[in-house]
N, C-alpha and C positions, 0 to 999 in steps of 0.2 A: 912345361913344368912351372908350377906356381912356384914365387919370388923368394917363399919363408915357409913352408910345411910347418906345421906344427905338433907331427907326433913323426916317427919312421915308419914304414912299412917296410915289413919281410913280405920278399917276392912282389907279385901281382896285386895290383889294391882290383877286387872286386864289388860292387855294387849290385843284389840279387834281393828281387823282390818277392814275397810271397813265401819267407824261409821258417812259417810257422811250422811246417808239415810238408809231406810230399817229393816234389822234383827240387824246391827251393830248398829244403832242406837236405837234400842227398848232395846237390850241388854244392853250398859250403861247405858241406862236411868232407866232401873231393876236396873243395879248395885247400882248404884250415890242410889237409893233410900233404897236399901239395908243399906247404910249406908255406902258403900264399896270406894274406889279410885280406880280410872279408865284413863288409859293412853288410849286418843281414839286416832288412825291413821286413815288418809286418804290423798288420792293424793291432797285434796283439803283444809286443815284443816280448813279455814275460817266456810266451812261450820258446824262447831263446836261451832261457839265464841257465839250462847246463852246457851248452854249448861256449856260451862266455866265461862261464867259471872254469872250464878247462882250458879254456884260451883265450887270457885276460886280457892278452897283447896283441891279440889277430884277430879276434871278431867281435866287433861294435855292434848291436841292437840296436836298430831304432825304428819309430815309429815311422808307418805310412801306410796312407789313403793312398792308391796309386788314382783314382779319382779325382782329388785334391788336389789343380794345379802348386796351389799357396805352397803345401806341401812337398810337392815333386821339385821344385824350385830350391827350397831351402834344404832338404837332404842333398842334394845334388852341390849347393853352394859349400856345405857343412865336408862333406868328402873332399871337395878341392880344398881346403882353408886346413884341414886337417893332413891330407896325406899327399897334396900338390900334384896328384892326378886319380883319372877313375880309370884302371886297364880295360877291364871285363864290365858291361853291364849285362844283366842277365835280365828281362821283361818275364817273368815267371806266374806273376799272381795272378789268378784266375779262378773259376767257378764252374761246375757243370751247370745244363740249362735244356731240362725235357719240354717239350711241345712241337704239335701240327705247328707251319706258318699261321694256319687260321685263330688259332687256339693262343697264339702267343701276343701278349699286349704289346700297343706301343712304348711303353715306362719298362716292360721287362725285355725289350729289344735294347730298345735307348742304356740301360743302366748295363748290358753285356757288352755295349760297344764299349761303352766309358772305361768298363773293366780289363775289354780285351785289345780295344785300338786302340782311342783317345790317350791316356795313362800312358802305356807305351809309345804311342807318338811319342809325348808331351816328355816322356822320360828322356827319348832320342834325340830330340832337338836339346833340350839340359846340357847332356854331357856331349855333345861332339861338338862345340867350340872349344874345349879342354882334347880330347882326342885331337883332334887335328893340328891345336898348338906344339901334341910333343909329337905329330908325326906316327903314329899306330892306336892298336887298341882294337877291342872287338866286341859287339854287340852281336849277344844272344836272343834270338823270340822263340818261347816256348808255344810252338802252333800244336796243331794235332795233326792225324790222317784226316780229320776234318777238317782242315785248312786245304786239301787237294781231292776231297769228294765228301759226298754226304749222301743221308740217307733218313727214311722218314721219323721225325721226333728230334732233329737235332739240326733243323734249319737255322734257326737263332745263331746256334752257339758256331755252329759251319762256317756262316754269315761274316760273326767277329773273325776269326781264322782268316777266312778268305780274304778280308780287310786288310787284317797285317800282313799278309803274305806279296800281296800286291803293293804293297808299301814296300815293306820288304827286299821286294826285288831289286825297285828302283834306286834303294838309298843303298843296296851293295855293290849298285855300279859309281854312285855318287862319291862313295868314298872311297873307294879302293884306289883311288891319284894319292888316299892320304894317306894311305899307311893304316887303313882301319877295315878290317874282317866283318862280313856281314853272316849270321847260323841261324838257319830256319829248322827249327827241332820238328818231328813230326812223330811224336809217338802215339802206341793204341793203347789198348786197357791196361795201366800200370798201377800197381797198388799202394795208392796215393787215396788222399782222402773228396776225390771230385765225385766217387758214387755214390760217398754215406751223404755225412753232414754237409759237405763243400758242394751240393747242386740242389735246382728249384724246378717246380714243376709249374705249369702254364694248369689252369682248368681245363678237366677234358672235356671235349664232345663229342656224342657218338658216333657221328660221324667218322671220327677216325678212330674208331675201338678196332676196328682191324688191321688197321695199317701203323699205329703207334702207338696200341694200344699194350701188347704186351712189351715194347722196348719201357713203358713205362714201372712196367716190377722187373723188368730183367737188368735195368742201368743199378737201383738201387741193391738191389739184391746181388750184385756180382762183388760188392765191396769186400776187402780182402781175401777174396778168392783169384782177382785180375792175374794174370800169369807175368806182366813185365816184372821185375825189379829197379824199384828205381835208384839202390847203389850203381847196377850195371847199366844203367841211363844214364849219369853224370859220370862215372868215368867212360862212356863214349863221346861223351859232348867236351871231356877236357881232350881226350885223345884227338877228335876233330879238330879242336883248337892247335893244337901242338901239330896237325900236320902240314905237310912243306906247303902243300893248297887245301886250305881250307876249304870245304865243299858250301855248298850254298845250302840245299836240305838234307837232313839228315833223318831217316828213316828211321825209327827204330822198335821192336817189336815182330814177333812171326805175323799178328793179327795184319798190321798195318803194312805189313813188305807184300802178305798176299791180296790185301784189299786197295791199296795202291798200285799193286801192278797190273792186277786184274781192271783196276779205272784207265789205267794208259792204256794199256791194248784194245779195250773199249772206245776210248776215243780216238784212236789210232785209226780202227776201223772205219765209224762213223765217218771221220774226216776223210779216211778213201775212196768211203761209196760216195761223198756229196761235195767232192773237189772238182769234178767238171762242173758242177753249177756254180761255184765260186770263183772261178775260173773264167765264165761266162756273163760277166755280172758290169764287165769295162765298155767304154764307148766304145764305137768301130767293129 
């Protein structure tokens, strides 16, 4: 607990990035109802001011680059100094990102890690000297079914996923001596704005006009038709929160319960028919 807060928090002080639109915004709007306070960041805060005007005393706008160490640094310091801890972070903002491997540059690889790893690193390492001083606390990564398979035209974006995820794991075993919860979100097509305006497309080449050729008009073109709800995405992610064990990924969506289980059984298999050769692989 910091020495002198300098405002109160009702309930849980949460820290959620990306709460212009989308999962960020379903998630405050869980919180704020929870009864919780909520510092919501976006590059664009305005897009916030009825959420503040309704609740002038729970949810804080502010700005951030989650790119921007400088940045991630000082919202993070502004959270402590104001409410003497950060319960919840939530790692939310993000981007969709169509292309072949071949198709996709090295600047629009580089600038989706920044967006999907780095940033959330750099957010995690911020706040868990503050978590661990009061002993709990829980950090959120919003990954996708992309974070545990992929498929062609979405190698990039898989890539960042798979990043955090493997991060992820390590740093729920790291903290859980402290009293801090580790949630790996794993949703599919939810009606958020990562199909219209929120993703980019790599140059195509014909070379893969068959093989990502039509995920490239069928990502864009599914925008607000997606079948998730993301109200009923954030009250499963406070519900996770709230149970006695926290689960480590949490699945959520029909797309992604069947296109995830169907990848385990898949490698399930694999792994059975090629376990004598791994098996066979030691000295002696």
């Amino acid at each position: 607990m910091h020495a002198n807060p300098t405002r109160t928090a009702d309930g849980r002080v949460w820290l959620v990035t990306g709460t212009a639109s989308g999962f960020g915004r379903a998630i405050a709007e869980a919180a704020l109802a929870a009864g919780d306070t909520v510092i919501a960041t976006a590059r664009r805060p305005k897009a916030l001011a009825d959420l503040a005007e309704a609740h002038p005393d729970r949810l804080v706008p502010v700005a951030l680059d989650v790119t921007d160490p400088a940045q991630v640094s000082r919202v993070v310091a502004d959270a402590v100094l104001w409410y003497g801890r950060i319960d919840v972070l939530v790692n939310n903002a993000g981007r969709g990102h169509v292309g072949a491997v071949e198709e996709t540059t090295d600047a629009e690889l580089r600038t989706l890690m920044d967006l999907h790893f780095f940033g959330p690193a750099n957010l995690v390492r911020a706040v868990l000297p503050h978590m661990r001083a009061n002993g709990s606390g829980a950090i959120v990564q919003l990954s996708s079914m992309g974070g545990r398979m992929s498929f062609p035209g979405v190698g990039a974006y898989s890539a960042t996923k798979h990043a955090l995820e493997g991060l992820s794991e390590a740093l729920a075993a790291e903290v859980r001596p402290h009293g801090i919860d580790v949630l790996v979100v794993e949703p599919g097509a939810f009606r958020t704005g990562l199909n219209g305006t929120g993703h980019s497309q790599s140059a195509p080449l014909d070379a893969y006009a068959a093989t990502v050729g039509p995920f490239r008009t069928a990502f864009p073109d599914a925008a607000g038709t997606q079948p998730g709800d993301p109200a009923k995405a954030a009250a499963a992610i406070l519900a996770a929160l709230a149970a006695e064990t926290v689960p480590f990924r949490l699945v959520l969506g029909n797309d992604a319960a069947d296109a995830i289980g169907a990848e385990l059984k898949a490698q399930q298999a694999e792994f059975t028919e090629w376990e004598p050769v791994a098996r066979g692989t030691d000295f002696g």
